[in-house]
N, C-alpha and C positions, 0 to 999 in steps of 0.2 A: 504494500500500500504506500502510494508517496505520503511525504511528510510534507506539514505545513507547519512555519515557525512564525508567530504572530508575535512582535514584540508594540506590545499596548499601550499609548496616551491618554491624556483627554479625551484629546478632538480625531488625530489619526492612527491610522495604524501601519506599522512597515509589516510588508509579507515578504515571506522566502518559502518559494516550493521547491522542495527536493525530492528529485523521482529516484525510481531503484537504480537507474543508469547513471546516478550522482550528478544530472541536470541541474541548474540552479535557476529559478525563474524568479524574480521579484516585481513587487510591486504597494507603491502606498497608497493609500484612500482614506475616506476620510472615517472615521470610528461615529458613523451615525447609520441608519438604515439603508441611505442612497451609496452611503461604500459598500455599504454586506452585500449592494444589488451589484455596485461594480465590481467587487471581490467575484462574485457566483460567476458572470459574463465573462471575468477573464480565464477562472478555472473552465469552463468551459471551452474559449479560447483553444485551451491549451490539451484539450481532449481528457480534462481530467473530472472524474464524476465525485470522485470520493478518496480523501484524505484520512489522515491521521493528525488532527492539527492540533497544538500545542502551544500557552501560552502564560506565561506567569501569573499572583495572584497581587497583580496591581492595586491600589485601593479596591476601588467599585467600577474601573473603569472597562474590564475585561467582561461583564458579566452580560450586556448585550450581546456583546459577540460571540461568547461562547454558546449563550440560549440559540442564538440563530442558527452557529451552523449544527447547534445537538439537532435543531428539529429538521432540519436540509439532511439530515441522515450521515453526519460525519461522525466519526470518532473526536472525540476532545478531551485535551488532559489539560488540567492545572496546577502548577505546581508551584512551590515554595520558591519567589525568587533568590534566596541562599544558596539552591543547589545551581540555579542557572550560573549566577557568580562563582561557585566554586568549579564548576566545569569548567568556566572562562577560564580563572586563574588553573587547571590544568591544562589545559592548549595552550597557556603562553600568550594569550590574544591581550596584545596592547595600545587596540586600538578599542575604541567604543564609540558607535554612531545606533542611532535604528537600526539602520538594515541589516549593520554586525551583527546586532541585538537577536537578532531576526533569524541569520545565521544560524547562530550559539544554538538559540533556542531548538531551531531543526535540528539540529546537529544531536544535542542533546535525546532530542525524543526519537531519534533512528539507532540511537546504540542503547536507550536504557528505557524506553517501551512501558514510559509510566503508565499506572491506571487511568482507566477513562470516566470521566466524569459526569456526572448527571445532573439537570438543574433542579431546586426541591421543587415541594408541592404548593401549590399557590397557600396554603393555608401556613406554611410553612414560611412561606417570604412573608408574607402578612405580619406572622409574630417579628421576626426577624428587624422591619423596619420600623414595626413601634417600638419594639426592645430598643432599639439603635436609638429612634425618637429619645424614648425616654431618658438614657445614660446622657445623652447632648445636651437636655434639659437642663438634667440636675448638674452636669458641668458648669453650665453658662449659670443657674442660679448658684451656686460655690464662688463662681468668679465676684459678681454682683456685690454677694454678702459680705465678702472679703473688702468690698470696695466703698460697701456703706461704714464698715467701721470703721475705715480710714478718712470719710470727708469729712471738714471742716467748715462748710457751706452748708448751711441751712436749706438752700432752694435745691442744691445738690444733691445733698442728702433724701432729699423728697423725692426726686426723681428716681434717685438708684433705689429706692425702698418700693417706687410702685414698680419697678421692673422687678427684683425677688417677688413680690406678689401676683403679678401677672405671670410669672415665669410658674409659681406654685402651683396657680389654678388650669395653668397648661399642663403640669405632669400628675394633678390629680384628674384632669379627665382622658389625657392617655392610659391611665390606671385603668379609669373605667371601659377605656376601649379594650384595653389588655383580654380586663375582665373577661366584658362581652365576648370579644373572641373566644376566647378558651373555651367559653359555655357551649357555644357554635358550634368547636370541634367537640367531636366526643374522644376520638385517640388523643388529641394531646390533653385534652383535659384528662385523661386518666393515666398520660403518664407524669403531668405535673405531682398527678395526688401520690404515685406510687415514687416518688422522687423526695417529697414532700416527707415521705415517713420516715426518711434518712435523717437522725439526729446532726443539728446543725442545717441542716440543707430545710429553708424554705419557699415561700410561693414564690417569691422575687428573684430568687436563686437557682430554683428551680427553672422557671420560667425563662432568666437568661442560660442558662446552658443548655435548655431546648431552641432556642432561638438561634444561639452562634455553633452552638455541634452540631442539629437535624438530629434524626434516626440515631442515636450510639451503637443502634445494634446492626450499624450497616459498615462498624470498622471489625475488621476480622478478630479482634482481643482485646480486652482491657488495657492492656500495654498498649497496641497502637492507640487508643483512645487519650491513654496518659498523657503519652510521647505528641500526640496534636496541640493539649494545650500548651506544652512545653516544661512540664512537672515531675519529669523522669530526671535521673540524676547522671548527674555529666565525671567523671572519672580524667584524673590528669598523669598518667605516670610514665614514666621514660627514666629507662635504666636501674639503676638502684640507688641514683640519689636525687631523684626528684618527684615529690611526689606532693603533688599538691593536693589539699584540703576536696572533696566531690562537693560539686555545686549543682544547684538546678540549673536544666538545658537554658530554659527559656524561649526556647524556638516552637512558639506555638502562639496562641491568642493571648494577649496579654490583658485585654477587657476581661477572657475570662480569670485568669488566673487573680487579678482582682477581685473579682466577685467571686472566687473562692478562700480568699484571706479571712474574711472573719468566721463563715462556718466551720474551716478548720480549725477556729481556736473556739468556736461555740461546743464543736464536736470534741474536741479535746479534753473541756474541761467539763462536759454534761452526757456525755458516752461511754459508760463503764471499758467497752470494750477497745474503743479508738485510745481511753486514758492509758490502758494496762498496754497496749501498742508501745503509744510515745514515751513511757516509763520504762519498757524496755529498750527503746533506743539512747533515752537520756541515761542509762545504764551502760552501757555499751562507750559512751564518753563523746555523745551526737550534741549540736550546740541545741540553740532553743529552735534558730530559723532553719536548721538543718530538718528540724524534727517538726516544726509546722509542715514546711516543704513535702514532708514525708505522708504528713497527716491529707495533705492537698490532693497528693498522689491519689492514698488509699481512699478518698471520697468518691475521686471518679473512676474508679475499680466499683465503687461500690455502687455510685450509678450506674454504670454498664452491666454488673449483675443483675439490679432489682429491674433493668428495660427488656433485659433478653430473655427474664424468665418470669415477668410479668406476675413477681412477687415480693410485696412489702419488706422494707427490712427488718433482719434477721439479725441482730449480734451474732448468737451464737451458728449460724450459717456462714456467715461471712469472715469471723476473723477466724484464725485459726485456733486450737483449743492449746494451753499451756500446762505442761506437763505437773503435777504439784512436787516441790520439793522436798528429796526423801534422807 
């Protein structure tokens, strides 16, 4: 199947098609509908029906393109621009424009045949962009509030006080949009609830990690579910005398991994079972944030159990049982 290397703007996009004959065909347009129509004419052009096309995961800018050519019947893969970079930097390529960009990217998806990607379900982008809605709210009210209690200005002060309050009664009726949704659906509103029974993890919590993961039970393991938000633990050693302290990846969602910080330490300190966990790593001589990190981990293990087997949590199911001391 030839490859198609889309590297994504704004406004356009540079293409590279690479057939099995190692042809190289480009071309840019613009990253709105009337390109995806001049994209399709020129693959046709070129006698080509169906690619393999591949394309990093730019902000939000990739996400047209890729819906269009999933439903024109292509292959599409998305992927982490870190690996696109670090391929770069194994080729040696020192040069960087689009169309290199563009290159790399085919290049990339002809020797290492990432998965191919599906767009959700409408009911699924829905939660998705009020979640999103919501989180910007409450940013821009944080900024605001931070800014009324630094003015000095009276008529000033007035003003930034009605925007925290305008801002407020914005993110309580996205709430109640939330709501509404959820009601609507009946799957995700029953895997909020069964997500919900997770010590620590609630509706708002829940809610965003249905929003920014989709389906959990559509990653092949708890691990790869970890390793998405970026909550798996990173390992540094070389030789026998360097060996540095294991840290978290971080190579994954960092919205979510924020909105996993505090029910890690709600679950910590209100979870017999999660407690007797992080007490045995702070045993072991693990710091405090090592051992949140850890607890971060074992939550979305633990969502990915109670979604794939469509059963409430369990302490005693899920952590492992500890031997009594003899």
């Amino acid at each position: 199947m030839d490859i198609l290397g889309i590297d994504v703007a704004k406004r356009t996009l540079a293409v590279t098609l690479l057939t099995d004959t190692d042809v190289r065909h480009h071309l840019e347009c613009a990253n709105t509908h009337a390109g995806f129509a001049a994209l399709d004419q020129w693959l046709q052009s070129l006698g080509v029906t169906q690619v393999h096309a591949c394309m990093e995961a730019t902000n939000v800018y990739w996400e047209a393109v890729a819906a269009w050519l999933h439903a024109h019947g292509h292959t599409v893969s998305v992927v982490n621009p870190a690996r696109i970079a670090g391929y770069a930097k194994a080729l040696m390529k020192r040069i960087k424009t689009d169309r290199q960009d563009s290159l790399i990217i085919a290049l990339f998806c002809r020797e290492h045949r990432p998965t191919s990607w599906a767009p959700t379900t409408a009911a699924q982008a829905k939660l998705r962009a009020l979640v999103r809605l919501r989180h910007d709210l409450i940013q821009n009210r944080v900024q605001f509030q931070n800014r009324v209690g630094d003015a000095t200005d009276a008529e000033v002060k007035q003003v930034l006080e009605s925007m925290v309050q305008a801002l407020e009664d914005k993110i309580t009726a996205v709430d109640a949009r939330i709501t509404d949704h959820l009601a609507a659906q009946e799957a995700l509103q029953q895997q909020v609830a069964l997500l919900d029974s997770i010590t620590g993890i609630g509706v708002v919590t829940a809610t965003t990690i249905l929003a920014e993961m989709g389906d959990l039970t559509r990653y092949p393991s708890a691990k790869a579910a970890a390793a998405d938000v970026g909550v798996t633990p990173s390992q540094y050693e070389s030789g026998t005398s360097v060996r540095r302290r294991p840290r978290m990846t971080k190579m994954g969602n960092a919205d979510l991994r924020a909105a996993l910080f505090l029910p890690a330490m709600t679950a910590k300190r209100c979870c017999p079972a999660i407690r007797a966990f992080a007490e045995r790593l702070a045993a072991r001589g693990k710091s405090k944030m090592c051992i949140l990190g850890a607890v971060m981990r074992k939550l979305i293990h633990i969502c990915y159990g109670v979604l794939k087997h469509q059963t409430p949590y369990d302490p005693t199911k899920v952590m492992p049982k500890t031997k009594p001391a003899t």
